[in-house]
Structures are given as C-alpha cells and as structure tokens.
N, C-alpha and C positions, 0 to 999 in steps of 0.2 A: 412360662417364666414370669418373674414378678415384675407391673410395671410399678415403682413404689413400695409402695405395703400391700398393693394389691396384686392375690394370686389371678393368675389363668385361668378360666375355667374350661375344663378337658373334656374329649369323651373318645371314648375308646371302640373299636370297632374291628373284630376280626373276621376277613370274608372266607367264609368258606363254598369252596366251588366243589360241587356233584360231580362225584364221578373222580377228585385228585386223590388217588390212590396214595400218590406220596405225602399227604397233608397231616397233619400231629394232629390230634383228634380236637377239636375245636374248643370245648369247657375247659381244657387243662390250659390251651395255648393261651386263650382268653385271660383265662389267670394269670399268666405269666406277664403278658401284656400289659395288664391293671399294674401286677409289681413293677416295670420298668419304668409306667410314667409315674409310681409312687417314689420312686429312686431319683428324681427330675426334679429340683426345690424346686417350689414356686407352681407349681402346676395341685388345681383343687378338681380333682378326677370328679365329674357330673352324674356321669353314668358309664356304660359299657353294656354290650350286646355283640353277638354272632351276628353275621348277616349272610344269610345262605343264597347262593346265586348258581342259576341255569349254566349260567357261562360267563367269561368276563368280556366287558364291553369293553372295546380298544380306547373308545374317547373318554370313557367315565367310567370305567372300572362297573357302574354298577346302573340297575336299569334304569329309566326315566320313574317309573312309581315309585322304585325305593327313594333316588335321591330327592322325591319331594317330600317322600314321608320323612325321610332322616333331618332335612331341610325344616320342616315344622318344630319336629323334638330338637335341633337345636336353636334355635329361635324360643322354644320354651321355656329355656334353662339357661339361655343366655351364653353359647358358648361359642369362645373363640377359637380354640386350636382342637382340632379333629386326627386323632391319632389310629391310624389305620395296622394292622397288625399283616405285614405282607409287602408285596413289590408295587410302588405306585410309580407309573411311568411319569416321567417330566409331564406332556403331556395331558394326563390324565389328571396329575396334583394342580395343572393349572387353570383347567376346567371344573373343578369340583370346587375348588377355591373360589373361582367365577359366582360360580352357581348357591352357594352355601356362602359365602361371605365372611368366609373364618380363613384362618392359617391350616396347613394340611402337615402333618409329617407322616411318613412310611416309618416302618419298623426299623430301615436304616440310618435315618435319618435321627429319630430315638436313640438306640444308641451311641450313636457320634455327641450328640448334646450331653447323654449320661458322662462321656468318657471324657468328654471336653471338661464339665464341672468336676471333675474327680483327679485327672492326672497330675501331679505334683513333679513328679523329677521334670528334669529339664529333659529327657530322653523322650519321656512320656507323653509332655505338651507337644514336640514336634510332631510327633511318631499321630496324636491324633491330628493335629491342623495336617498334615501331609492326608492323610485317612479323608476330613470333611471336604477339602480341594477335590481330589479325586472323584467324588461323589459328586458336589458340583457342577463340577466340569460336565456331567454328563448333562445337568440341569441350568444351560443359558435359557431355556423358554422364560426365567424370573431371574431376578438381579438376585446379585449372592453376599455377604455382609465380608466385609473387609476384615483382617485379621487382628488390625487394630482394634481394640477394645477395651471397656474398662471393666467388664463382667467377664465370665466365665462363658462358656458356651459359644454357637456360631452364628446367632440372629435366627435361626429355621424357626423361632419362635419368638421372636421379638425381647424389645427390654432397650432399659437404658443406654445412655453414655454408645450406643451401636450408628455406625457410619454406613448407611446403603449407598452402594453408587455399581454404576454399572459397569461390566465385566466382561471382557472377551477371551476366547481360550488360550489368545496370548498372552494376557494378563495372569491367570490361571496358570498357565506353564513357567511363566518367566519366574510365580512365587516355589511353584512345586520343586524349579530345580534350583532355589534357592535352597528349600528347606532338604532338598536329598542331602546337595553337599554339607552341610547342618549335620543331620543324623549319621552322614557317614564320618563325621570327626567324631561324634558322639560314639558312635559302634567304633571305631578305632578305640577310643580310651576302655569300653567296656570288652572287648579283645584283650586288651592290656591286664584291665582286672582278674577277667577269669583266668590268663596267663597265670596270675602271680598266687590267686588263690588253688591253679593244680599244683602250686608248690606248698599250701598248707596240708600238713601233717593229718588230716581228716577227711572221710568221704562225707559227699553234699549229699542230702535227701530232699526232694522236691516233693512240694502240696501241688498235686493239681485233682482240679474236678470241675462240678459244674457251679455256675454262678450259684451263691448263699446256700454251699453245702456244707460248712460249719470248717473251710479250712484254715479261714483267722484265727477262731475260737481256739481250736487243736495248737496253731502255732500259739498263740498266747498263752493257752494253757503249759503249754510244755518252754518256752522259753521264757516267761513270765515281759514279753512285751508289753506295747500296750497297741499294737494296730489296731485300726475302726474294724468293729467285729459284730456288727450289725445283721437283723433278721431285713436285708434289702439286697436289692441284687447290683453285683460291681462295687461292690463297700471297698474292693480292694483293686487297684485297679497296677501300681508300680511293683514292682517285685520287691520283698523285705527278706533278707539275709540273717541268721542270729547262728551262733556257735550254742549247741547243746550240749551238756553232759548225762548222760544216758544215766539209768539207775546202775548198770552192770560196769561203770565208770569209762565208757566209751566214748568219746569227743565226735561229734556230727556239726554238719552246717545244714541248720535245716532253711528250707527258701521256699517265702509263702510267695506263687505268682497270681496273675490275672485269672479269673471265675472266665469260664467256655458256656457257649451258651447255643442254643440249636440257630439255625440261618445265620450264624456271627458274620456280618458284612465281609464281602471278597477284599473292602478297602481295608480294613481293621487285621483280616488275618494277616493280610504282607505287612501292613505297619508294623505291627506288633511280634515281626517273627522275632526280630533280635530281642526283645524281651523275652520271650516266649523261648529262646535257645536256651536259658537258664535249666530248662528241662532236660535238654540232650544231654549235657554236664553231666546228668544225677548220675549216683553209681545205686541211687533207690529211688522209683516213684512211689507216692503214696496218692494213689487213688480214692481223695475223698467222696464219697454219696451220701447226697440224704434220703435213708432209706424209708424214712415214712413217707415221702413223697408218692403221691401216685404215679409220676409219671419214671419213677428210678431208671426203668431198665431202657426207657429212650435217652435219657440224659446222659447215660454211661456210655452206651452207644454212640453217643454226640461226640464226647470227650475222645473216647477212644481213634475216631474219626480225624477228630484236630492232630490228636499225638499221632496217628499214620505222617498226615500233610506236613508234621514238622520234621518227621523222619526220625523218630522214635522208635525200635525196634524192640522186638521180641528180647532183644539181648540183654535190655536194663530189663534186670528186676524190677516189679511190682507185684502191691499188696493193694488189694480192695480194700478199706478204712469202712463201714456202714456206719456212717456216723447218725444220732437222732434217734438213737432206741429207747430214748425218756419219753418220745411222742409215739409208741408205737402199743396197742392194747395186750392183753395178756397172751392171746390165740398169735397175734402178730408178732411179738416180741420172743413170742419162742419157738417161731420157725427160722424166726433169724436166727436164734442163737443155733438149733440145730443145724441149721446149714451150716453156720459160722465155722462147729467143730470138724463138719463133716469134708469142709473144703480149706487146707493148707493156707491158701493164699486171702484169706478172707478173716477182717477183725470185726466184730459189731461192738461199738463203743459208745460211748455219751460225751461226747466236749463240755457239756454244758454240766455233766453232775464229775464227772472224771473217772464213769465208770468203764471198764476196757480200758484204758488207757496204759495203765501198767502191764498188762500181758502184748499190747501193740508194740510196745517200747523195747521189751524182753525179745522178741518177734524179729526187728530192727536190728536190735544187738545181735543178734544172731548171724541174721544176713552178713552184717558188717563188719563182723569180727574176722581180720584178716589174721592170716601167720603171723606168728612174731617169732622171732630169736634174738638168742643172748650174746649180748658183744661187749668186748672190754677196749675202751677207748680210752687216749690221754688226752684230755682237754690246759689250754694251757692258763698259766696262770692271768694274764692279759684279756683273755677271753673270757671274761665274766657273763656277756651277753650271752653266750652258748649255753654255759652251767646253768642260768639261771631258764633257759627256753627249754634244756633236757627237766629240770624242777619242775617249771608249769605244767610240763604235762606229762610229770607224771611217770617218767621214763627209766629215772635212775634206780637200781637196785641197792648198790652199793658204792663208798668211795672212798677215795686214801689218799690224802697228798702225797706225794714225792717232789723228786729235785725240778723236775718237768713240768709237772705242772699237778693235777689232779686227774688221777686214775679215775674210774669210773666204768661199772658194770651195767650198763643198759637193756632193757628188753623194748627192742622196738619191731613196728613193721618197716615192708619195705619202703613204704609212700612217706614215714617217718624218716628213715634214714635220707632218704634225697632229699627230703625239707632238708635237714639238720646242715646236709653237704653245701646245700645254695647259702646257707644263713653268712 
C-alpha cells in the first residue's frame, strides 16, 4: 500500500511443492498472483518467481538456503511486502517476517485487502471486515489493525492514518458479533428486496464466472451502464442489478455479481453467501469465460464448484457465454466457433467488439419466453397507476372506455399477471 506518494515495493512468490497432485500448474497460478497484487493500489510489483520445494517446512515454509537466497534478492530491490501465492501459517508468516524483514501476506490475506479497497455497498464493507476478523482471529502470533481507519484496506500491509494495538480473541469476537447482528439487519432488508423484486413482472438473468472474464463488459454492453469493467481481477466486487430490454422485446433483470476465483478464502465464501444468493434467484445463469485463457477449463471448473457450495442446481438453466474470441488466432477461434455450433448450450462472443452477442441474446429470449394469454380486464377510471404500468410494458392489445372504467385486452404472462394483481 502507498505510504504518501510512495508505492510498496512487492514481490511475488508461488511455492510449489513435489509431488501436490492437487496443485494448478504453477506459470498460470504465478500469473494470477502477479494480477492480484496488480488489482492492490499502491503496491510497485519488484519481481515474481515459482519456488519449488522438497516439502514444506512447518516453521518456515521454505528451506534455510532458499530463504537466505530469497533474503538477498530482497534486500536487492529493496522490498517490503512479500506476497506468497498459498497457505502461510501464523506461525510461519511470523518467522519469515523475522528473518527477511519485510511484511508477509498469503494469498488470503491478498484478497481480503483487494475486497477491502473495492467494496462499496454498505452490505459489502461489512460482509469483508466480518471476512479479515475471521482470518485474524486465527493470526494472534502479530497484532491485527483495528477497524478504524482512514484508508481502505486492513493494515496487513501497512499505510496511513492506521491504529495498531493489541488484540485478544475476545476483542476479535466481541467485534465479529457486533458486525453478524449488522449484516443480519442488512440480509433482512435485502430478503425484503428480492421479496418485492419476485413480484416484478420479469425473469432475473445472472453473470457469473471467473474473476476478469469479461462479465462487466457484457453487462455494460447490453444495459448500457457504466460499471468498472477493467482488464484486472475483482473490478467488480458488489452485485449491479439493470432491467434489459431484449431485441425480441422481452424485459429481463440482468445482475452482474462478484468474479470466483480458484482457493476463494473459506472466510470470504460464507461472507459473501447472501451476495452471492442473487444467483439462486436467476431463472437464467450465464456462465461467462474467457476462452483465450489458458487455464479456461480449470477456472470453469472453479466456478462451477462455488455454484454447487451455494446450492445452485442442475434446475436453473444455463448457457456457457465463451467470451474473448477477439484474442483467440485463426486455428483457435474456429474450433470454438465449431464447438460453439456443435453444443446447444454454448455462445462464443466478443464483449469487447459486440460480436455474438445478438444471437446470445436471441438464445436468452428464447429460454425466457414464458406462455402468455389473452385476457380482457376493466381497469377503473381512478386507477391510472395500473393503465399506465399495463402501457410500460407493453401489455395492452387493445381498449375502449366504458361507464366503468376502461376495458382492456391484455396479453400477458403469468409472473405478469400476479405483479399486476399486488400493484
């Protein structure tokens, strides 16, 4: 983080240990890593390296030769905070810290800070301070920064206007069920909301995918917002709601959520479930990926994962979105399209040039197009608010005053007629 005008200077470091069969192949994870602390203002990334290791070492993660060597090349480059791409035990970050003379954070610990500097709703701030407590909590071996602050983030990296003081898990607990009763006022009012929104007259279609797989872009493209729609990861971090109109003249709520991402901390998945319920909702998921990515078919895998754990079933609908076919070479770009045709459930598009896009859309309509029938209602003369909400969308066929009020031919569905009935 920045003390001043002056950034941090970082360095990045993914261990990979011999023989972890379950481990993502180390150059891609690497990469991801460099993105996350590029997503971090204020941090001026030094270098980055794999560091391959026999086994891991319970006090230090890593052997005595490596961490003198690693020890010299930061002392070279002058760096302060040491971002480790993996699980650093309390423990271990406070021996290494010892030994190297720099700040430590794990890859949990990174994201907590990314989500910390990004969340805006008032749901959101809680939802991560609840998240970095928890984390904490686990981590008395070091004093933890108090919640007060005049920056962004949790002190794991230092910075202004930040109050260190020391912390016991009663302190830690007494804040944490402060902040539960908090979000649970908060998740009551948003129970309230989705309440009122299953009484609009339209199915919700939800974005999800993996962090900076193009599904701001797609939402802005198609609702003409303006979300942060950035080539960085977690650009989006609160869930954004917009009412679309389809080209086949269909009404949707489309609902761009939080980017998934492989190891997403155990603290962050529970925070974030009630955000993340915005998905249960859908009556569509859209499954975005960036298909030029190398690592596509584990990231999907990732996601799909999450949506198990939130309890997302086979029963909603979804559509694989392969978003990024502008970065994919001629041999590459048209084995997606082959697939694309060859498998129902699969679009390849471009957010960025807005190619695909219109047959995705057509695709959507599709799915969503419920039954409708014809009904002849009398709406009364006093009731303007009704006339005018069958007008908006679109409802009325035909109509004729009478003594009563105004007749009125309608074609609606049935999600529309129960709105009509509550209004």
């Amino acid at each position: 983080m920045e003390r001043g005008d002056k950034a941090t200077k970082a360095w990045v470091i993914h261990p990979e240990v011999k023989g972890d069969r379950d481990a993502r192949p180390a150059d891609p994870a690497l990469s991801e890593a460099v993105a996350l602390a590029a997503a971090l203002p204020g941090l001026d990334v030094q270098g980055s390296e794999v560091v391959r290791l026999a086994r891991v070492h319970p006090g230090m993660l890593f052997g005595s030769g490596k961490i003198e060597e690693l020890k010299a090349r930061f002392q070279a480059h002058e760096v302060e905070l040491v971002l480790v791409d993996g699980s650093v035990s309390p423990v271990q970050q406070r021996n290494l810290e010892k030994e190297w003379g720099v700040k430590l954070l794990d890859r949990t610990g990174l994201i907590l800070e990314i989500f910390a500097d990004r969340a805006r709703t008032r749901e959101g701030v809680l939802q991560v301070e609840m998240a970095a407590l928890s984390y904490q909590r686990t981590r008395l071996v070091r004093s933890w920064t108090h919640l007060e602050r005049q920056r962004g983030g949790f002190g794991f990296v230092g910075g202004p206007g930040e109050t260190q003081i020391e912390a016991d898990r009663r302190a830690i607990d007494d804040q944490l069920i402060k902040l539960r009763r908090q979000i649970d006022r908060v998740a009551r009012t948003r129970t309230l909301h989705r309440a009122a929104r299953a009484k609009v007259p339209f199915p919700v279609v939800a974005l999800v995918g993996y962090t900076n797989a193009g599904k701001s872009t797609i939402f802005n493209s198609l609702t003409g917002a303006e979300v942060l729609a950035k080539d960085m990861l977690f650009a989006t971090l609160d869930p954004t709601m917009r009412r679309v109109r389809l080209p086949a003249g269909l009404d949707v709520i489309l609902s761009d959520t939080v980017g998934f991402i492989s190891d997403l901390p155990t603290e962050l998945v529970a925070a974030f479930r009630a955000t993340l319920e915005e998905v249960l909702d859908a009556d569509l998921i859209l499954h975005v990926r960036d298909i030029s990515h190398p690592q596509t078919d584990s990231q999907a895998r990732d996601v799909e994962t999450i949506l198990q754990s939130l309890g997302v079933t086979e029963a909603t609908p979804l559509i694989e979105v392969w978003n990024k076919i502008d970065l994919l070479n001629g041999g590459g770009r048209a084995a997606v399209q082959v697939q694309g045709d060859r498998e129902p459930a699969v679009f390849p598009v471009s957010a960025l040039s807005g190619e695909g896009l219109d047959v995705l859309l057509a695709e959507v309509a599709r799915r969503l197009d419920e039954p409708r029938e014809e009904e002849e209602i009398v709406v009364p003369f006093a009731a303007g608010r009704l006339r005018a909400w069958l007008h908006e969308n679109r409802l009325v066929l035909s109509e004729q005053e009478e003594e009563r009020g105004t007749r009125m031919r309608v074609r609606w569905t049935a999600r529309q007629k129960d709105r009509f009935l509550t209004l």
